[in-house]
N, C-alpha and C positions, 0 to 999 in steps of 0.2 A: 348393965350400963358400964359397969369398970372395965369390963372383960374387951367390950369393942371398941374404948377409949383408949387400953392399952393396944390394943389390937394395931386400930388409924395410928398413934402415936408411936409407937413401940417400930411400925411400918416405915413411918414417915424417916424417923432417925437411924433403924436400915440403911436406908439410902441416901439420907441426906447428911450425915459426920466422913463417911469414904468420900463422898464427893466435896465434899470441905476440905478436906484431908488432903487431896490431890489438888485442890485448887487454891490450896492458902496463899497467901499476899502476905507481901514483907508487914504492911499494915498492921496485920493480925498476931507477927508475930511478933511484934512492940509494943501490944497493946496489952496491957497490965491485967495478972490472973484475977484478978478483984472484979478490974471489967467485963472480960467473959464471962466470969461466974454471975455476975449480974444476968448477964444475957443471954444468959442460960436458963438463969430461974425464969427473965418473966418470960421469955419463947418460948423455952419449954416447957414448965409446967405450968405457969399461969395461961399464956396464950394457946399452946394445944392442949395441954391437959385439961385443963377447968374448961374452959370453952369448948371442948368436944364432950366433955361431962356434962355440961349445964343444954349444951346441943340435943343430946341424946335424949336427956331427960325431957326434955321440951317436945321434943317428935314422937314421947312416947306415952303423952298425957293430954295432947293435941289430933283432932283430927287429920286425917293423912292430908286431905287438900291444903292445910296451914304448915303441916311438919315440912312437906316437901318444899314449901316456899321460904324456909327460915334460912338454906344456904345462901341464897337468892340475893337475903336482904341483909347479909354478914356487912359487904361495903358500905352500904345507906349507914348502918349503925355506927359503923368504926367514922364513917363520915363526921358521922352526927355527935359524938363524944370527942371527936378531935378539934371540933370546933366550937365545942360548950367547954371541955378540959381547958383543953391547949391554947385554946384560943385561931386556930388554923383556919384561916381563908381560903376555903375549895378555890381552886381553877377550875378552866373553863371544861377542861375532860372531864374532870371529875363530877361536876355539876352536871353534864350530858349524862355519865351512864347512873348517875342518880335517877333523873329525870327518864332514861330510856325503863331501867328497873321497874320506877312505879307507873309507869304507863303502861309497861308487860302485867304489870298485877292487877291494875285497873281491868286490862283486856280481859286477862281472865277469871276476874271476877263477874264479867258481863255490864260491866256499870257504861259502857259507850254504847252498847245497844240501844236500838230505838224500841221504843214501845211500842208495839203494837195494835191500834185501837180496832175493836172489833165494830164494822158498821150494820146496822138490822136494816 
């Protein structure tokens, strides 16, 4: 699990600190080392680290048909604790590809099909 956490993670920061790098904003450079260093830890090692940790682990204790739907439902979740934390009131996008999410899961779980009655 650590191996493909550093893997995605270790990937991600490859290319995403050069392309920081080249794309900084006056913004970023007045913004106080305390504060990057913040936003550093929770991006970095709390939001991809733990969370591609706790991901893996999940998809690897889990049947495949549930593992492969956990990326799926990453928004619904971060939804859903931003507005139990924070207190955040979804808009109206956000509330659609909620809404489109669990209706792709519904589908394919089979739950809109009809029943089929067998007649003698």
């Amino acid at each position: 699990m650590i191996e493909s956490t550093l893997a995605v993670t270790g990937g991600s920061a490859v290319i995403a600190v050069p392309l920081l790098a080249i794309t900084v904003s006056e913004t970023l450079l007045v913004t106080p080392s305390s504060a990057i260093a913040l936003q550093v830890f929770m991006q970095g090692l709390v939001g991809g680290f733990i969370s591609v940790v706790t991901l893996i682990g999940a998809a690897r204790s889990l049947p495949v048909h549930v593992s492969a739907l956990l990326p799926v439902f990453t928004p619904v979740v971060a939804l859903g604790i931003a507005s139990v934390v924070l207190g955040a009131v979804p808009n109206t996008a956000e509330m659609l590809g909620t809404l489109i999410i669990a209706t792709a899961f519904m589908m394919s779980r089979g739950i809109f099909q009809r029943k089929k009655w067998l007649t003698a």
